[in-house]
C-alpha positions in Angstrom: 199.0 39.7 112.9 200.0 40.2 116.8 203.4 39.4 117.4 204.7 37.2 120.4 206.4 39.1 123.0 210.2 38.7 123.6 211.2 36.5 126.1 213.0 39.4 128.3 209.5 41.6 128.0 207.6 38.4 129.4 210.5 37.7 132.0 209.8 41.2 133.4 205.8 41.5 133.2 204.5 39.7 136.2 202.4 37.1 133.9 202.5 36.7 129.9 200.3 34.7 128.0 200.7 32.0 125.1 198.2 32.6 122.0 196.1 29.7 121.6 197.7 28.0 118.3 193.6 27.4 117.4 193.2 31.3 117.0 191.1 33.4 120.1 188.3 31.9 121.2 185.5 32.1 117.9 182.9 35.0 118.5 184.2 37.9 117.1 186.1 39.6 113.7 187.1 42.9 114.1 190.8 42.6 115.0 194.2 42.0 112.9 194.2 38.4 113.7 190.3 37.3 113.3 190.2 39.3 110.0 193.5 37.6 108.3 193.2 34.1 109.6 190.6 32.7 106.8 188.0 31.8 109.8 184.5 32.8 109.6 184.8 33.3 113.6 181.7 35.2 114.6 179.9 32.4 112.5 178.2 34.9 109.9 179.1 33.4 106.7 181.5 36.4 106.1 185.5 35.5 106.6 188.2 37.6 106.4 188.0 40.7 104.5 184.3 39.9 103.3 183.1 40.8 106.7 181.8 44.4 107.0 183.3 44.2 111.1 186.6 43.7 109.6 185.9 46.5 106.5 184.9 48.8 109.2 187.5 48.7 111.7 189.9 49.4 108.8 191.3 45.9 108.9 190.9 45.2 105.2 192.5 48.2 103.5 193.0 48.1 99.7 196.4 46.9 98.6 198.0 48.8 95.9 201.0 46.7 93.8 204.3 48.5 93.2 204.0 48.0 89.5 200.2 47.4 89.1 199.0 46.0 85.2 195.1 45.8 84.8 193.8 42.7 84.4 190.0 41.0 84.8 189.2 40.4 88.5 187.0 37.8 87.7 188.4 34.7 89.7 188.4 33.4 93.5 191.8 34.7 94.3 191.7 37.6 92.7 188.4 38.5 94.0 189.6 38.2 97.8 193.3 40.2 97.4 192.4 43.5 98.2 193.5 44.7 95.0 191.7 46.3 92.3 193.0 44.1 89.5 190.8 45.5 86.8 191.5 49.2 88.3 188.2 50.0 87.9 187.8 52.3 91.5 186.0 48.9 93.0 188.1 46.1 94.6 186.7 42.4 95.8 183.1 42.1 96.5 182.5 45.6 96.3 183.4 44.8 92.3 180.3 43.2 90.4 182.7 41.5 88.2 183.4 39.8 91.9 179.7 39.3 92.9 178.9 37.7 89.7 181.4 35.0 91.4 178.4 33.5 93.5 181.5 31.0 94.9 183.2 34.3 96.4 180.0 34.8 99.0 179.8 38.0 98.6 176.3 37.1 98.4 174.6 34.9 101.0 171.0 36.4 99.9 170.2 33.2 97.3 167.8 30.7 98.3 164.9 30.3 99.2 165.6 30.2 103.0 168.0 32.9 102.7 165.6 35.1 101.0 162.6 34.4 103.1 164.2 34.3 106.9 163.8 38.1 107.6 168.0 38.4 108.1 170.6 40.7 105.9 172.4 37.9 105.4 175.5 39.5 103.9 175.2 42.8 105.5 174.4 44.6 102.9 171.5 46.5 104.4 169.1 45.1 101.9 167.0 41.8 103.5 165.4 39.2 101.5 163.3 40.1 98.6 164.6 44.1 98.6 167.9 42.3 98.0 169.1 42.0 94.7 170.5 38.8 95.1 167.2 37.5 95.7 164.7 39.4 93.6 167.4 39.1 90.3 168.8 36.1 90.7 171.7 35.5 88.9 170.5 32.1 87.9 167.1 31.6 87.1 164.5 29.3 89.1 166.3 29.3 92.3 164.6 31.8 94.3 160.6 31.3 94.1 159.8 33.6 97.1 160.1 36.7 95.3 157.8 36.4 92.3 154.6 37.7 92.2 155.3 39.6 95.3 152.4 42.9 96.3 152.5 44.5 99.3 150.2 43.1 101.4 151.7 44.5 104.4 150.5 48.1 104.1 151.6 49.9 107.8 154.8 48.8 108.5 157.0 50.6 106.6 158.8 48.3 104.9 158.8 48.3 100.8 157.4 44.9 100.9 157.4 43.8 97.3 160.4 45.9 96.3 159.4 48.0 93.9 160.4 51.4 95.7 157.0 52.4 96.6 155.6 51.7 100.3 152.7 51.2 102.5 150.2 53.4 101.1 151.7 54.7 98.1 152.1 51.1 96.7 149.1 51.0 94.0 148.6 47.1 95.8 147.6 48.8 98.9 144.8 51.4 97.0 142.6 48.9 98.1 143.6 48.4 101.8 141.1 50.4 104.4 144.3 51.7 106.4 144.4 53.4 103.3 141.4 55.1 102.4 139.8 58.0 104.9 136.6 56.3 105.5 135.7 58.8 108.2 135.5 62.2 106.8 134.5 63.8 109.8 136.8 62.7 112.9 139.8 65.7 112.5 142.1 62.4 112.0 144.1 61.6 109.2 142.9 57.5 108.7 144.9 56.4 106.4 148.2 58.2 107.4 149.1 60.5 104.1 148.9 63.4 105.6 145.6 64.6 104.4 142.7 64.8 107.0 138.7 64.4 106.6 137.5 66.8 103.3 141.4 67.5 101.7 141.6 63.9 101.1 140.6 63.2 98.0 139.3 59.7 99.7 136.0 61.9 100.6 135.6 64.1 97.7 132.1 64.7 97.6 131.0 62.2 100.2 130.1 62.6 103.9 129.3 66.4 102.9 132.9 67.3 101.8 133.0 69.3 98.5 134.1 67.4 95.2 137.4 68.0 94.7 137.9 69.7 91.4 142.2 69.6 89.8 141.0 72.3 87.0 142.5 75.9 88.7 146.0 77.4 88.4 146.3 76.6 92.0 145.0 73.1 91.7 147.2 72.2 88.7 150.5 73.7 90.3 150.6 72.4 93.4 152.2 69.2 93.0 149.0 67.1 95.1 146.6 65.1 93.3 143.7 66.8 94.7 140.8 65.1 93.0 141.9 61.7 93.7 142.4 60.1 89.8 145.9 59.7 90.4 147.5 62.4 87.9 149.2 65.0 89.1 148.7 68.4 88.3 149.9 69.1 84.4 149.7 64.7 84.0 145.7 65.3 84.2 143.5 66.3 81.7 141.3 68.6 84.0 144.3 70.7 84.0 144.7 70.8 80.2 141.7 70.5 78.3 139.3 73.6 78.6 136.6 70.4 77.7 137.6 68.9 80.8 136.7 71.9 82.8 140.4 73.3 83.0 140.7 77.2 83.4 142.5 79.1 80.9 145.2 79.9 83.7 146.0 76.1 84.0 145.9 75.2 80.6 148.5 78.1 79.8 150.4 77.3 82.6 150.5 73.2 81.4 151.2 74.7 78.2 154.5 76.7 79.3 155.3 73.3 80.8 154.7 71.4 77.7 157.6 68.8 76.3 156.1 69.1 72.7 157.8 71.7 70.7 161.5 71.6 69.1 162.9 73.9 71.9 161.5 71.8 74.6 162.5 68.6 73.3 166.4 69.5 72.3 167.1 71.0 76.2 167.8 68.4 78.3 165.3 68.8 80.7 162.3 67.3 82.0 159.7 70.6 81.1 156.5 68.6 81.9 158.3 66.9 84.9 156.9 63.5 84.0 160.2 61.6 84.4 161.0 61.6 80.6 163.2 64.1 79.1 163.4 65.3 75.3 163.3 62.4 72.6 162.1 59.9 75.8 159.2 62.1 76.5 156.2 60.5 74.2 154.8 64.4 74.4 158.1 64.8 71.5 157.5 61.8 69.2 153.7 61.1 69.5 151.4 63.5 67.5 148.7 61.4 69.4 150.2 63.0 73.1 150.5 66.7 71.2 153.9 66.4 69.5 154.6 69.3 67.2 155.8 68.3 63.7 159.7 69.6 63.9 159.9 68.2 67.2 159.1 64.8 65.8 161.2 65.4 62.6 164.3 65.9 65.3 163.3 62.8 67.3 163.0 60.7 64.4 166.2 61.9 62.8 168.3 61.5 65.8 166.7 58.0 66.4 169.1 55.2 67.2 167.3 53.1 64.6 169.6 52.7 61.5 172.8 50.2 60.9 175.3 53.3 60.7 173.9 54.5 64.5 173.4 51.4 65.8 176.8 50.8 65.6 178.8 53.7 66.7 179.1 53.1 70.1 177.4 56.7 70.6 174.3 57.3 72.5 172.7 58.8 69.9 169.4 59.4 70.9 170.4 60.4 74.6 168.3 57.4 76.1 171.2 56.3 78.4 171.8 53.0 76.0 174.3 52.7 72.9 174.1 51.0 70.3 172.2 47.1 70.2 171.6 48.5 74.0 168.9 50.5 72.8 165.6 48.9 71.7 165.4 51.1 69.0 168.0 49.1 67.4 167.9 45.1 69.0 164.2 45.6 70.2 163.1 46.0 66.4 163.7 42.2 66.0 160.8 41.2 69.2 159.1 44.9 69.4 159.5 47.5 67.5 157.2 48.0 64.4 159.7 47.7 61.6 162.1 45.1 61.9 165.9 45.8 59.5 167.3 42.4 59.0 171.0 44.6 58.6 170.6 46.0 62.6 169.6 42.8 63.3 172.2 40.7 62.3 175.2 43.0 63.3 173.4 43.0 67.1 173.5 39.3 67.0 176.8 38.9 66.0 177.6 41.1 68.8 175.2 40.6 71.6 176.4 38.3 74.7 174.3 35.4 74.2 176.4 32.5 73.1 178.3 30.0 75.5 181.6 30.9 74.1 180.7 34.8 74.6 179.5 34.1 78.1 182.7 32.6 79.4 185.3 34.4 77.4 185.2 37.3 80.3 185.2 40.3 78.0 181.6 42.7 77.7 181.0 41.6 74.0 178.0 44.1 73.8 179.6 47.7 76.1 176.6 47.2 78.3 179.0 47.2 81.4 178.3 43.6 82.5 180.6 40.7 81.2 179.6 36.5 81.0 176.7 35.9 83.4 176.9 39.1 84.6 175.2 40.1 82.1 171.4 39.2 82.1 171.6 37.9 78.4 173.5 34.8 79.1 171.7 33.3 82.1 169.2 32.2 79.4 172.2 30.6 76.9 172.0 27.1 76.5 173.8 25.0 74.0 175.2 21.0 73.6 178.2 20.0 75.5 180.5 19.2 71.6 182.4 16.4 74.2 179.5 15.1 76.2 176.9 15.3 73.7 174.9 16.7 77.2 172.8 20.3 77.8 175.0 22.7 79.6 174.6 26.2 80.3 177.6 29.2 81.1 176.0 30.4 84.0 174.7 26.7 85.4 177.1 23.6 86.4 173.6 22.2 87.4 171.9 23.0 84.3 168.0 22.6 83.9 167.7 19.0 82.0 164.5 16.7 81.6 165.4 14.6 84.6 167.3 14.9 87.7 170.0 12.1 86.8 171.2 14.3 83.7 171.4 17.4 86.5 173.4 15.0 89.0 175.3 13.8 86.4 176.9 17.3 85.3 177.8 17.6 88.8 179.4 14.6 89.2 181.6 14.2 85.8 184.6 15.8 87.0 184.6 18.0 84.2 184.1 22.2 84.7 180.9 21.9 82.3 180.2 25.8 82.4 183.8 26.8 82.6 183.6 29.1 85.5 186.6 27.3 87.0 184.6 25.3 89.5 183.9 21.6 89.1 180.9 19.5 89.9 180.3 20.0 93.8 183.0 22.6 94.3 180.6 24.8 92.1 177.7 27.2 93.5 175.0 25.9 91.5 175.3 22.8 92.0 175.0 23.0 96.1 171.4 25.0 95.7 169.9 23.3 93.2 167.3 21.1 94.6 168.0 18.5 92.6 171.7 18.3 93.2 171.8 19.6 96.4 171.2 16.2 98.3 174.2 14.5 96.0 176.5 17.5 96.8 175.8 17.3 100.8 176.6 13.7 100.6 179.6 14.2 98.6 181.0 17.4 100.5 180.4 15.8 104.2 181.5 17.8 106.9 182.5 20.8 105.0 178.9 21.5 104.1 177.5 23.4 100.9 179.8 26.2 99.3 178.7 29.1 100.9 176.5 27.7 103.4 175.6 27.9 107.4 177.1 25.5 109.9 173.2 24.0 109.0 173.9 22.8 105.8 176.2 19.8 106.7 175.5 16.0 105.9 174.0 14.5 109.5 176.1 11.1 108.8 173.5 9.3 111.5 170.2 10.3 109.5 172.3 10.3 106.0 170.3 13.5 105.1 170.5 17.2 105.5 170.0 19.4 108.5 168.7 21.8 106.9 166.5 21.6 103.5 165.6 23.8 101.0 
């Protein structure tokens, strides 16, 4: 914080000034005073430290105790001291142990307006439904806007339906006539992939361009999908079956690049580049997709699939998931073929799915994500032993066959889902529909937890500025 001058330096300067005791005037954060006084003064949502204009201009620093002893950083405080409590390399809201906190604001992407009004509303350079905090909500039901999303946008460069795939190379735009070359004959590239009149596949053999044959060495190395099915060089079966009207080049050169044998599925790599490597790669389990015999025997004997490897805490079968992680060992009870009762019960007894395991703060199941950070326990819901009521860990507000039962859990005085946050004080219970009217009325003039200067109670109409 500025310090005041001393009264000799002002007697000498031909004019001091007196700092206004409200702060300087509200408009900006990016200065020792507006980024420590707990005011959101450019009126983005963001105070303090949890605004990227006071991150950036080095304001916000991470604080380092003299004598530091790890502990969770899983509350309010603790999630706004610029101190990496849990000393795992992230500190505040750039710790997801923090942005499961939806009280801390480090999200403001939650709603339905907030995920539909076109603004990054907590700067994190991901707007609306390409923000996590809208597509995966952390509690279920509350944002609508994102589900069932395609892009119907398909020239504006924007990854509409966030799925990672834009405009044209969306499969929801395949459809879309800015996307197909309609005119084969103009010298222009119509649907803007780079691909002009007969060497887009779009006018294989029509308007008196060639068909376009993927069946050469050429054709089946080049890494284009020149006859327009949609699989790429080795991934199509004109390039590996001489039936199909592959050349012997290209099926020996799919066959060098084959993920089938024992030495191609023990190496770590990716042979047939199809995104799958080894033991992932079907083309090494699947006699059906040309698996050899040993290179299924491997597979299946390094399968996470047994009580003893299901419970090692090793990766066993290189997957990237451990243990009851791994569908080989959990999924066997809702997908897998063969279902062990053993494996079963051990995942259940550890999996995070229980309201006492969803607010005890530890990661019960080593998947990296503790309480309702972890998908598993936004689903939990068990009987309240003392009220007899429905209550959820992730969910003051929870979903209950009428609204009275919903207000009600927000109005007990009691901290229902033991997140440390009672009735209207707690996230849920602002942005539920339901509840939200009740909490407006009963917070006034400081508005909805996390909310614009919008969401305040207009005393004269005795109802929201703003709805949901």
């Amino acid at each position: 914080m500025r310090r005041a001058l001393p009264f000799a330096a002002c007697f000498t300067l031909a004019s001091c000034f007196s700092l206004n005791p409200a702060g300087p005037p509200r408009g900006y954060e990016h200065d020792d005073y507006t980024c420590d006084d707990g005011v959101d003064n450019d009126f983005d949502r963001l105070i303090d430290c949890r605004d990227p204009d006071c991150l950036m201009g080095g304001y916000c620093a991470e604080r380092t105790p003299n004598n530091p002893d790890p502990e969770h950083e899983d509350t309010l405080s603790k999630c706004s001291d610029r101190i990496d409590n849990d000393q795992d390399g992230n500190f505040d809201c750039g710790d997801s142990d923090c942005t499961a906190i939806l009280e801390t604001c480090c999200i403001l992407e939650f709603d339905n307006p907030s995920c539909s009004n076109g603004v990054d509303d907590d700067q994190n350079q991901f707007t609306d439904c390409r923000d996590h905090g809208c597509s995966q909500s952390i509690i279920p039901g509350f944002v609508t806007v994102c589900t069932g999303r395609t892009e119907t946008l398909c020239t504006d460069g924007l990854d509409n339906d966030a799925d990672g795939r834009i405009d044209c190379n969306d499969s929801d735009c395949a459809a879309d006539p800015t996307c197909i070359e309609t005119n084969c004959t103009d010298g222009v590239d119509n649907d803007h992939d780079n691909l002009i009149d007969c060497a887009d596949p779009n006018c294989s053999g029509i308007m008196g361009c060639p068909q376009l044959m993927e069946h050469t060495l050429e054709a089946c190395s080049n890494g284009v999908d020149d006859d327009g099915n949609r699989y790429i060089d080795c991934a199509d079966h004109n390039c590996t079956f001489a039936s199909a009207g592959a050349t012997a080049e290209a099926i020996a050169y799919c066959a060098a690049r084959a993920e089938n044998s024992l030495a191609a599925c023990t190496d770590g790599i990716d042979n047939d580049g199809n995104g799958y490597t080894d033991c992932s790669d079907h083309g090494c389990t699947l006699s059906t997709s040309g698996a050899e015999p040993d290179a299924i025997a491997h597979c299946l004997d390094s399968a996470e699939s047994n009580l003893a490897r299901c419970s090692d805490g090793i990766d066993n079968d290189g997957n990237g998931f451990a243990d009851c992680a791994d569908h080989s060992c959990y999924g066997a009870s809702t997908s897998a073929s063969v279902s062990d009762p053993d494996i079963d019960a051990y995942c259940v007894s550890h999996l995070e799915a229980s309201f006492d395991r969803c607010t005890d703060s530890v990661d019960n199941d080593d998947n990296g994500y503790a309480d309702c950070a972890d998908r598993s326990c936004r689903t939990v819901t068990d009987t309240d032993p003392v009220t007899g009521r429905l209550r959820s860990p992730c969910q003051e507000s929870v979903a209950s066959p009428d609204a009275a039962t919903a207000i009600l859990n927000c109005s007990d005085g009691l901290d229902n889902d033991h997140d440390d946050f009672v009735d209207c004080d707690d996230w849920d219970c602002n942005y539920n529909t339901i509840t939200q009217q009740f909490c407006l009325m009963q917070r006034g003039e400081r508005g909805l937890v996390c909310g614009t200067p919008d969401y305040v109670l207009n005393h004269d109409a005795g109802a929201p500025d703003a709805g949901m």
